[in-house]
PyMOL commands that place a pseudoatom at each C-alpha (Angstrom):
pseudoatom trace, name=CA, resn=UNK, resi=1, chain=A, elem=C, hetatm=0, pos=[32.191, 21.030, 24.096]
pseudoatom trace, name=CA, resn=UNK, resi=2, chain=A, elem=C, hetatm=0, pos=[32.493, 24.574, 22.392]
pseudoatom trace, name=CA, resn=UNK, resi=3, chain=A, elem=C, hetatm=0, pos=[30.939, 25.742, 19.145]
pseudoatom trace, name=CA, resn=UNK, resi=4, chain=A, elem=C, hetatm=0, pos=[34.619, 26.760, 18.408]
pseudoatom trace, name=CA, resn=UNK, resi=5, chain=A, elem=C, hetatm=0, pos=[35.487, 22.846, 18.303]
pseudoatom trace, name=CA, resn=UNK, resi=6, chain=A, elem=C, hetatm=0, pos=[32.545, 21.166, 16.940]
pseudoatom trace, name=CA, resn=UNK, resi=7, chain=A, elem=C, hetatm=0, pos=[33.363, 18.835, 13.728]
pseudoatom trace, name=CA, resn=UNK, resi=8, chain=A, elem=C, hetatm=0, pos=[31.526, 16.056, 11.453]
pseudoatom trace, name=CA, resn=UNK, resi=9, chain=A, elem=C, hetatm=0, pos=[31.768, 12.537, 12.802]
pseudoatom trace, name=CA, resn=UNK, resi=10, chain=A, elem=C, hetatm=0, pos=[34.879, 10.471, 11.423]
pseudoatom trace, name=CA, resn=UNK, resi=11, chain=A, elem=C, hetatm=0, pos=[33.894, 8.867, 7.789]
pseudoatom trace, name=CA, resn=UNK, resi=12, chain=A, elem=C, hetatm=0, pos=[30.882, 11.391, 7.660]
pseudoatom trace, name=CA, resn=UNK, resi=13, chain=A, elem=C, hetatm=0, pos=[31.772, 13.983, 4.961]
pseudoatom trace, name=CA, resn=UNK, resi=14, chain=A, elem=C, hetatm=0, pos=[33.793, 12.599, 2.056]
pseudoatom trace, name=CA, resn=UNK, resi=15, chain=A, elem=C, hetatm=0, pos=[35.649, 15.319, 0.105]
pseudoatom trace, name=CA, resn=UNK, resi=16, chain=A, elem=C, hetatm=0, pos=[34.291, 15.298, -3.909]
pseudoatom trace, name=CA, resn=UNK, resi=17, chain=A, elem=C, hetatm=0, pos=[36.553, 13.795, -7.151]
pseudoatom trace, name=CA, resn=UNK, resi=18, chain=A, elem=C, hetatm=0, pos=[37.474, 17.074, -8.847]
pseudoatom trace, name=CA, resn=UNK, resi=19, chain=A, elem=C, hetatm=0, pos=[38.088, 15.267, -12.220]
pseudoatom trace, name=CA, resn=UNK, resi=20, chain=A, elem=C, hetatm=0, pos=[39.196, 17.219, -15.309]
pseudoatom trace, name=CA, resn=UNK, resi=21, chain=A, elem=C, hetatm=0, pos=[41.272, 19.322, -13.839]
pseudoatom trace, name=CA, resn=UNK, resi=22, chain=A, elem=C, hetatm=0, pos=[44.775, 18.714, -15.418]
pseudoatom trace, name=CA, resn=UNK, resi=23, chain=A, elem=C, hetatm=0, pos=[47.081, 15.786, -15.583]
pseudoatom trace, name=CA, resn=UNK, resi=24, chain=A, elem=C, hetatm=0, pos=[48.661, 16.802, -11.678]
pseudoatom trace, name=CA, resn=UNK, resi=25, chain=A, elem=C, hetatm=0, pos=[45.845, 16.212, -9.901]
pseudoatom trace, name=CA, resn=UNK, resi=26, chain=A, elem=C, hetatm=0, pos=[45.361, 12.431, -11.220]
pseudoatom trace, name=CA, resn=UNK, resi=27, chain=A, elem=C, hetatm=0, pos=[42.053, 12.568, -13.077]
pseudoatom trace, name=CA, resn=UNK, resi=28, chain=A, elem=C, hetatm=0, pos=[43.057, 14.731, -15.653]
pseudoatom trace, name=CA, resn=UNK, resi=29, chain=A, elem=C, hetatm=0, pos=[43.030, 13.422, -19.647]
pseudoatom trace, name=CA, resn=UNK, resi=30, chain=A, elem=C, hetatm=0, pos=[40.263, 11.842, -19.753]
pseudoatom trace, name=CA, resn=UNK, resi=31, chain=A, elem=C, hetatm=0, pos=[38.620, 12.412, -16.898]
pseudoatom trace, name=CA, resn=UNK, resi=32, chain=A, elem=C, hetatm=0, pos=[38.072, 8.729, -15.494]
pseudoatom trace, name=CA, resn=UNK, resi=33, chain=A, elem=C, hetatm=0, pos=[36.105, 7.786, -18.247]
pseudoatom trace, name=CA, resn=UNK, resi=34, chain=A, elem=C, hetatm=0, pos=[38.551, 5.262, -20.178]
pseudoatom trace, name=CA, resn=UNK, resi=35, chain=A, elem=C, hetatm=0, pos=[39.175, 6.011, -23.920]
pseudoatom trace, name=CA, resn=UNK, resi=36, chain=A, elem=C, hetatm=0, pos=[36.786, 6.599, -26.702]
pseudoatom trace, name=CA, resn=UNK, resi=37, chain=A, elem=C, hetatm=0, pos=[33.585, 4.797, -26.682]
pseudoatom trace, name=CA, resn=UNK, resi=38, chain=A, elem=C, hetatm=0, pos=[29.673, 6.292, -26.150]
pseudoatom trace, name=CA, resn=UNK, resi=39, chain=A, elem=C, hetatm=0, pos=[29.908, 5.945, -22.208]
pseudoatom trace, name=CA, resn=UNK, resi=40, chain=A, elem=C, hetatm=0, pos=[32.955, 9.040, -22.399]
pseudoatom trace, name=CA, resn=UNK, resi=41, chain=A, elem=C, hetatm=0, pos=[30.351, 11.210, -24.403]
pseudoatom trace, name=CA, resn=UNK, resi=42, chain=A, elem=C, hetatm=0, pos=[28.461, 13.950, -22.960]
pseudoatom trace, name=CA, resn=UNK, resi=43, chain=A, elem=C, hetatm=0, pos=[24.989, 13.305, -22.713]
pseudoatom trace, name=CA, resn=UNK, resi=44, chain=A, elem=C, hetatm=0, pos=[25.271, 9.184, -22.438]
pseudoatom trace, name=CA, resn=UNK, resi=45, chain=A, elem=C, hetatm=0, pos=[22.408, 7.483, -21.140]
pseudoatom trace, name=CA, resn=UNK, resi=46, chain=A, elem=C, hetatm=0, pos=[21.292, 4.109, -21.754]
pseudoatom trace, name=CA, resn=UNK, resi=47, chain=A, elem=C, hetatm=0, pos=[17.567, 2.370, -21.119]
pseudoatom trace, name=CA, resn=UNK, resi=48, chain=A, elem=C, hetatm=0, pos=[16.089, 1.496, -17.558]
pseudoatom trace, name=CA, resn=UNK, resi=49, chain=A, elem=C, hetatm=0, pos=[17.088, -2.094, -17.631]
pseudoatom trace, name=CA, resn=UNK, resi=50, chain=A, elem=C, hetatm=0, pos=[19.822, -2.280, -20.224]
pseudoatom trace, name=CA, resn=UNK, resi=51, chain=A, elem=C, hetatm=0, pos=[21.589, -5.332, -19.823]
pseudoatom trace, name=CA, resn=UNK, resi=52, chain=A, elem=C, hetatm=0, pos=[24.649, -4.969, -23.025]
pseudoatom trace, name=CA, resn=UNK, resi=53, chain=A, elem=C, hetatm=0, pos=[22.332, -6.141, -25.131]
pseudoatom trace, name=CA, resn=UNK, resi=54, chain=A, elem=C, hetatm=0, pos=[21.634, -9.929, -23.427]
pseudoatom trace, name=CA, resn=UNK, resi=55, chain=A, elem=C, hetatm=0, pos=[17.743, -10.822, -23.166]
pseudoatom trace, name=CA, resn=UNK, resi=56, chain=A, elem=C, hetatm=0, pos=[16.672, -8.146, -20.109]
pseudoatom trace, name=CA, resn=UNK, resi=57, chain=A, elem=C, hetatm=0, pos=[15.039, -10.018, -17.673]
pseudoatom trace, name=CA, resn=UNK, resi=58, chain=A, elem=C, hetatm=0, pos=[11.436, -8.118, -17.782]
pseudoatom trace, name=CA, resn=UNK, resi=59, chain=A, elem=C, hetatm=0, pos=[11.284, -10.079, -21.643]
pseudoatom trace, name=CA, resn=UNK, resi=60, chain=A, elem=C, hetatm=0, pos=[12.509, -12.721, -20.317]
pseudoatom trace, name=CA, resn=UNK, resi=61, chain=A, elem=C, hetatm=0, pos=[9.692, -13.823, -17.852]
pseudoatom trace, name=CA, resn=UNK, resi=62, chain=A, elem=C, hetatm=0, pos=[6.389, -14.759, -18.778]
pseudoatom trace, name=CA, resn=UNK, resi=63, chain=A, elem=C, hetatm=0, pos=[3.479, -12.396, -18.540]
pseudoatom trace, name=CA, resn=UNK, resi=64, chain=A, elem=C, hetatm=0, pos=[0.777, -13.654, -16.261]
pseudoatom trace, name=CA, resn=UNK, resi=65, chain=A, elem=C, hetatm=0, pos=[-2.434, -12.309, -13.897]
pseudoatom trace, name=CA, resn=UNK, resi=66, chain=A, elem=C, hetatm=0, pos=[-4.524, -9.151, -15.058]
pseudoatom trace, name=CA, resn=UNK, resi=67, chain=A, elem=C, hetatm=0, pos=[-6.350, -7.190, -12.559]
pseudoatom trace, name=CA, resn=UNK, resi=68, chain=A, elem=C, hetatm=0, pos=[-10.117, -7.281, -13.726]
pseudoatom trace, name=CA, resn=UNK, resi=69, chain=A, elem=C, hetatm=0, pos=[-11.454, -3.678, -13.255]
pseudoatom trace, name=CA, resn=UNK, resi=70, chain=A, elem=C, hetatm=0, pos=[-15.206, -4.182, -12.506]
pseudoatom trace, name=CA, resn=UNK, resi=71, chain=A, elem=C, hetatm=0, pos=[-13.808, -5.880, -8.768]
pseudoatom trace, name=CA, resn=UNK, resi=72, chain=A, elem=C, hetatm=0, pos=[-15.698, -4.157, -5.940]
pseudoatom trace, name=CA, resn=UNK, resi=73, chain=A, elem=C, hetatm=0, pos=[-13.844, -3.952, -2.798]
pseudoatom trace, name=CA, resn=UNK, resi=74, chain=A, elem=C, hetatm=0, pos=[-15.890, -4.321, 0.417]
pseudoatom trace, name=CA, resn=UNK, resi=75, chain=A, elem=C, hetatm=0, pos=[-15.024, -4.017, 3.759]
pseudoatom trace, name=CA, resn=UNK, resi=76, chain=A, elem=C, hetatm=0, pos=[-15.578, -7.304, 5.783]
pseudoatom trace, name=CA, resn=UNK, resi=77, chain=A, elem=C, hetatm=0, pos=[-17.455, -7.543, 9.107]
pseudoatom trace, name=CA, resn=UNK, resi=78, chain=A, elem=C, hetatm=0, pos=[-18.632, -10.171, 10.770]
pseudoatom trace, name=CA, resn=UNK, resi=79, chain=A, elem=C, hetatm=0, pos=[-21.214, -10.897, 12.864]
pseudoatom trace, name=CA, resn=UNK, resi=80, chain=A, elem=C, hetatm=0, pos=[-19.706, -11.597, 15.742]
pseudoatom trace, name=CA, resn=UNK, resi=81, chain=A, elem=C, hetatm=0, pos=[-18.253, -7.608, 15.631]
pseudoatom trace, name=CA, resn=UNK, resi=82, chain=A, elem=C, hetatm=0, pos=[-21.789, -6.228, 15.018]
pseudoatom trace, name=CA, resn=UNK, resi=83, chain=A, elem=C, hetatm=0, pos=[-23.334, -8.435, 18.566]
pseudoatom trace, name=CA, resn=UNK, resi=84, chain=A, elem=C, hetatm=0, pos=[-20.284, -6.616, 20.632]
pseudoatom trace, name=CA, resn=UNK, resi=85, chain=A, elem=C, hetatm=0, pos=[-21.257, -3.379, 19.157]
pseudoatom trace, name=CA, resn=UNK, resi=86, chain=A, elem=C, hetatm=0, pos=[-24.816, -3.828, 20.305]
pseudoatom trace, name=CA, resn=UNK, resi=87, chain=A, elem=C, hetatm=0, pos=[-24.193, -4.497, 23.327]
pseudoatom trace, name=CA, resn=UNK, resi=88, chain=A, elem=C, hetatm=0, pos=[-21.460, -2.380, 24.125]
pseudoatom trace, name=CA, resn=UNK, resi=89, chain=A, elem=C, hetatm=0, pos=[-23.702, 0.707, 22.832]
pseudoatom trace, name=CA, resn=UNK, resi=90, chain=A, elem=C, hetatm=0, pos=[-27.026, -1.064, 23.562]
pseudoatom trace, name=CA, resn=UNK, resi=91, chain=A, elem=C, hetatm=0, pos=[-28.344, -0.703, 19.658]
pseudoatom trace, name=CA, resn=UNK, resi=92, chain=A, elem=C, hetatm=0, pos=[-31.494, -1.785, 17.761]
pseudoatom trace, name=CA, resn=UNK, resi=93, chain=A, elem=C, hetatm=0, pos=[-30.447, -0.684, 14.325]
pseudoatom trace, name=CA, resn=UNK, resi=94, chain=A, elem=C, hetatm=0, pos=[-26.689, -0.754, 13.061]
pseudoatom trace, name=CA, resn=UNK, resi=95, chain=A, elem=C, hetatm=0, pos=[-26.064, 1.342, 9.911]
pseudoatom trace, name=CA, resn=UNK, resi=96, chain=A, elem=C, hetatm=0, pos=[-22.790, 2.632, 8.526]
pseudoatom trace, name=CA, resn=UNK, resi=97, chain=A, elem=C, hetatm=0, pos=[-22.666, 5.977, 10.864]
pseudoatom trace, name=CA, resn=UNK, resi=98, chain=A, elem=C, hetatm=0, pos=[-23.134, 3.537, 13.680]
pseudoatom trace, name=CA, resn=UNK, resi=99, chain=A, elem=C, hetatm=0, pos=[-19.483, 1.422, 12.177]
pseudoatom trace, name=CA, resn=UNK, resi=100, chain=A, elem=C, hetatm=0, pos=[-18.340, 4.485, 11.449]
pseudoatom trace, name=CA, resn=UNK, resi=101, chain=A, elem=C, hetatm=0, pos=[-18.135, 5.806, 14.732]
pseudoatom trace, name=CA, resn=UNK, resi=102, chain=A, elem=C, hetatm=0, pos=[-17.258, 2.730, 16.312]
pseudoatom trace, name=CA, resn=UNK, resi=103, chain=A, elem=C, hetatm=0, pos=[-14.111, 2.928, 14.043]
pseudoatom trace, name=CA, resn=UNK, resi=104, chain=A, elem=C, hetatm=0, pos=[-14.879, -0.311, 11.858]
pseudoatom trace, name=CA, resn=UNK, resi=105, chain=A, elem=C, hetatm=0, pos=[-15.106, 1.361, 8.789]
pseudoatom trace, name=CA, resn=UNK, resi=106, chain=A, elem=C, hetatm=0, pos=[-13.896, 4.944, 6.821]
pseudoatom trace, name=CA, resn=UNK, resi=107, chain=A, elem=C, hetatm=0, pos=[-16.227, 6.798, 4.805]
pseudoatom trace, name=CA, resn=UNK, resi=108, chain=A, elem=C, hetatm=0, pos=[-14.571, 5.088, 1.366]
pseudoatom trace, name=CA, resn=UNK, resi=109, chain=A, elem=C, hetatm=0, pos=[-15.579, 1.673, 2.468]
pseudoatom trace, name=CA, resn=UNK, resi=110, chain=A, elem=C, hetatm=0, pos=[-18.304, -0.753, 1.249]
pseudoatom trace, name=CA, resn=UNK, resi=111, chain=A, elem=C, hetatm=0, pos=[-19.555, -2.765, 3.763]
pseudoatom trace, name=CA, resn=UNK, resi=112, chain=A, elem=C, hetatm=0, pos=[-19.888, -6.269, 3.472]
pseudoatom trace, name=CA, resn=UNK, resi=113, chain=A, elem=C, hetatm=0, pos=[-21.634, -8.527, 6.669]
pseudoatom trace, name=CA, resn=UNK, resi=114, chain=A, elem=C, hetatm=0, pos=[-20.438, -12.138, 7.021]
pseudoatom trace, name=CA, resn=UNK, resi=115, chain=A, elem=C, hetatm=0, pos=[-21.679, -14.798, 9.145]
pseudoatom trace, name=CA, resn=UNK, resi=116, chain=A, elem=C, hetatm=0, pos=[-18.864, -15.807, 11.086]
pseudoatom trace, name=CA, resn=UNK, resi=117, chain=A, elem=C, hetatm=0, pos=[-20.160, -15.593, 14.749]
pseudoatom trace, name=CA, resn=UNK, resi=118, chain=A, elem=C, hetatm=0, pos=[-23.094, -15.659, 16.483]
pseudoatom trace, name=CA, resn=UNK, resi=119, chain=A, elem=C, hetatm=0, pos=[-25.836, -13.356, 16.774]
pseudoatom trace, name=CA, resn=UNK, resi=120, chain=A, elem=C, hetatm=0, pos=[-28.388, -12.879, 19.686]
pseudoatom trace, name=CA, resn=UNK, resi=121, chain=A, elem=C, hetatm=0, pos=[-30.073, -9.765, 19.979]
pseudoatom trace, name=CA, resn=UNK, resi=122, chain=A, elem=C, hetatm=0, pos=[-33.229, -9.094, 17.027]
pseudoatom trace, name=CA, resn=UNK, resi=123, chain=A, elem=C, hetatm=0, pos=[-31.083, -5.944, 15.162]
pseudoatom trace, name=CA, resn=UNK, resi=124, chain=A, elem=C, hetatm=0, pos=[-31.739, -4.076, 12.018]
pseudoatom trace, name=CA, resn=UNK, resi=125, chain=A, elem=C, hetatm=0, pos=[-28.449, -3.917, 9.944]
pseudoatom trace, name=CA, resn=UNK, resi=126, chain=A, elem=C, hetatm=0, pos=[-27.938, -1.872, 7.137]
pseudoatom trace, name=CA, resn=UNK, resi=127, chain=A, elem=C, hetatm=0, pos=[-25.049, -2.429, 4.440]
pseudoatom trace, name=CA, resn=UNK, resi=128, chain=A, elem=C, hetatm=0, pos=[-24.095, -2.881, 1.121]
pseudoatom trace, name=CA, resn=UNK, resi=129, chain=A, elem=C, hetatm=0, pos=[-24.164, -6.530, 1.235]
pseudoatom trace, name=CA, resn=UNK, resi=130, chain=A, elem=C, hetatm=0, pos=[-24.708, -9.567, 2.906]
pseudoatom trace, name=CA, resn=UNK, resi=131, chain=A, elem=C, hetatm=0, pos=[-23.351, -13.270, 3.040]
pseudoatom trace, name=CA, resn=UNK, resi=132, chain=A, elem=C, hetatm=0, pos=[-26.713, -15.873, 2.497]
pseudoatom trace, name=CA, resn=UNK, resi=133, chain=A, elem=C, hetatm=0, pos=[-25.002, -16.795, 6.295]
pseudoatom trace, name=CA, resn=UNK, resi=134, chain=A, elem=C, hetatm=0, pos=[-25.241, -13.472, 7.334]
pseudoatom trace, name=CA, resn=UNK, resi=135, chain=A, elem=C, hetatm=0, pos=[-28.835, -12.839, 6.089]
pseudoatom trace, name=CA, resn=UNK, resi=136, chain=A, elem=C, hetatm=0, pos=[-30.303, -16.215, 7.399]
pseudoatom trace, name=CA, resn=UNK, resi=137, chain=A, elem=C, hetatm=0, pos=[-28.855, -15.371, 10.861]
pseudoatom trace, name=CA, resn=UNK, resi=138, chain=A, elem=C, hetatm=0, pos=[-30.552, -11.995, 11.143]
pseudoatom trace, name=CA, resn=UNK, resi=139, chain=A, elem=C, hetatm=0, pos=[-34.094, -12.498, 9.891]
pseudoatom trace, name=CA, resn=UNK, resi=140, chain=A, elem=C, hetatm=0, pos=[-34.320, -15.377, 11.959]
pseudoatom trace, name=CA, resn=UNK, resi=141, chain=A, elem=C, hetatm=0, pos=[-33.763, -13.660, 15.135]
pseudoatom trace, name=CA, resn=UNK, resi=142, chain=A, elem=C, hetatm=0, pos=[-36.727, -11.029, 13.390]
pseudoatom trace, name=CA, resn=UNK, resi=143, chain=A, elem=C, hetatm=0, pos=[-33.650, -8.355, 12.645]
pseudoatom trace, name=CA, resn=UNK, resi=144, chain=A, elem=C, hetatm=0, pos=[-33.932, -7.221, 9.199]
pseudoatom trace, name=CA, resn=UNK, resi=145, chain=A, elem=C, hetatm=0, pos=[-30.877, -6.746, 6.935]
pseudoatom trace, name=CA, resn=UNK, resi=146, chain=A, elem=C, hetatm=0, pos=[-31.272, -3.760, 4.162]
pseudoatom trace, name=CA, resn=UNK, resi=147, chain=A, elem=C, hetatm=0, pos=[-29.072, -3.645, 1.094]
pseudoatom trace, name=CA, resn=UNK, resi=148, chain=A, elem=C, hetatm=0, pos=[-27.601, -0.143, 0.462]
for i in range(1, 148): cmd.bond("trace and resi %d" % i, "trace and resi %d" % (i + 1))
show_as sticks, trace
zoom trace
């Protein structure tokens, strides 16, 4: 293989429709656009969704949902994950840096503890909520959980 005889793969470049340029070359007249009519104007465009004037299908389905915008978003984490990270890093006191550096959570999360799991070790947790679960489970082992 030479760069004198490199070439496109077969069916890769397709040669363009030179239309409008006389009646030899077989789209000459007018132009492949049929006679008369607002589609062989200049400047034609019709609506996103346009269906020749039936019902378009956005009006024809029913509205529903809403998306309320007071929801807060928090970042789940159960029990369970904060007794491996205690013992893995042999902690007393879990806050966000501590999740944060573990790679549990970003900087744009809320944190949220849940009770799924068990818990063994007496650990002060700090977040931005807590499951009733969660909360029970922790100051019953003497651990402390503080709302953010």
């Amino acid at each position: 293989m030479n760069l004198n005889n490199l070439q496109p793969a077969d069916g890769s470049v397709k040669t363009r429709k030179r239309i409008g340029r006389g009646t030899g070359s077989g789209y000459g007249g007018t132009s492949t656009k049929g006679h008369k009519g607002q589609k062989s104007r200049a400047g034609y465009s019709r609506k996103i969704g346009f269906e020749g004037g039936q019902m378009p299908l956005q009006r024809r389905l029913p509205k529903f949902g809403f998306k309320n915008i007071n929801r807060v978003d928090y970042k789940a984490i159960n029990l369970s994950t904060i007794q491996e990270l205690v013992t893995a890093a042999k902690l007393d006191k879990v806050g966000l840096d501590e999740m944060l550096n573990a790679g549990l959570i970003s900087k744009k999360h809320l944190v949220k503890i849940l009770g799924k799991g068990t818990l063994t070790s007496k650990v002060s947790i700090e977040a931005h909520a807590f499951s009733k679960s969660a909360e029970d489970t922790i100051t019953s082992l003497g651990g402390t959980a503080v709302k953010l």
